[in-house]
Residue, then its C-alpha position, 0 to 999 in steps of 0.5 A: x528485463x527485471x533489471x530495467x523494471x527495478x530501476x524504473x521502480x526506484x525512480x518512480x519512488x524516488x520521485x515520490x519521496x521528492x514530491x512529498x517533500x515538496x507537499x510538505x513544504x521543503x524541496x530540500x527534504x525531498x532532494x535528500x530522502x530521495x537521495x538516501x532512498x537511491x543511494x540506500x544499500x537496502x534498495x540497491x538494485x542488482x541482478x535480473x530479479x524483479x524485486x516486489x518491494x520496489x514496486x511496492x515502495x512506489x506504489x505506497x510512496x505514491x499513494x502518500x504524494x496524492x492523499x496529501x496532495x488531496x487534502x490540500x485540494x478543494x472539491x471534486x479533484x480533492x475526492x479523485x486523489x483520495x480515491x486514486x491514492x486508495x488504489x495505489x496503496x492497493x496496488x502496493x498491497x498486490x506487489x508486498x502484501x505488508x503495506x497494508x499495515x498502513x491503512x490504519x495510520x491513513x484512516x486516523x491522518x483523514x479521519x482528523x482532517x474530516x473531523x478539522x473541516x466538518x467541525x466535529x467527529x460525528x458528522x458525516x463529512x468528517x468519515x467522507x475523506x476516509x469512505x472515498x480513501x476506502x473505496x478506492x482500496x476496496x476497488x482493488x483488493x474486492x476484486x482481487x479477493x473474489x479472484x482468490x476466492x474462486x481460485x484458492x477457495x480462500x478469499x485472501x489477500x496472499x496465498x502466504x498469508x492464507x496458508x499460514x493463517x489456514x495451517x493454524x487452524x488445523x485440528x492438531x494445532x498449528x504447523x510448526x516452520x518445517x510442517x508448513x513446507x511440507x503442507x504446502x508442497x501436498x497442496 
């Protein structure tokens, strides 16, 4: 039941924004978001339809909760959670492909902390957080590229994304809101 999945979506995400106020020191500011996120009309969950945004706002709330709580762990585990929080922003990515746009703000967050406990920017250990990050996104979205490679013939990462991207390079130029319905109904 797409109802009982949603709900279960926003739980998860709001006990992600409740942990990450923990991690960032206020139990206070995680009790309240998680309470603005539940009771946001924005998220309200209604209906039997499976909203991806859910999913994908758990995911990527998630991934948050292990990065920082990665970056305040010493050794092996501290690594682990940078991985595992690489995945779940991937697997974010797969539910509503727009949360990709925060791996940039990810890269400057773990770059610095690199960059604070290797003691300069050029060595190697300030791009290790950022590389264990990356690989964990690039686990996840490798394989889902090669699956779209080899299905679509397009390695990328939503077919709306790939059709849109893929129209504009028609040789008559770019397909105009009404041209790309009638494109992809050919497809």
């Amino acid at each position: 039941n797409g109802l009982m999945v949603n709900a279960l979506a926003l739980g998860v995400a709001a006990a992600g924004l409740y942990c990450a106020g923990c991690l960032m020191g206020s139990r206070l500011v995680g009790v309240v978001s998680a309470l603005f996120l539940v009771l946001s009309p924005v998220h309200r969950v209604a209906g039997s339809v499976l909203m991806t945004e859910l999913a994908a706002l758990a995911l990527t709330l998630w991934a948050g909760v292990v990065v920082l709580d990665s970056l305040k762990r010493v050794g092996r585990w501290s690594g682990a959670g940078l991985v595992m929080g690489g995945v779940f922003l991937a697997l974010g990515n797969l539910s509503a492909p727009y949360t990709l746009t925060a791996v940039p703000f990810y890269g400057l967050l773990l770059w610095a902390h690199g960059r604070q406990v290797a003691g300069a920017w050029w060595k190697w250990r300030a791009l290790l957080p950022g590389a264990l990050f990356a690989a964990g996104l690039a686990a996840v979205l490798g394989i889902w590229l090669a699956r779209q490679q080899a299905e679509l013939g397009m390695a990328t990462i939503s077919t709306q994304t790939g059709e849109l991207l893929h129209g504009s390079t028609f040789p008559d130029g770019p397909l105009k809101q009404g041209q790309l319905a009638d494109w992809a109904e050919h497809f």
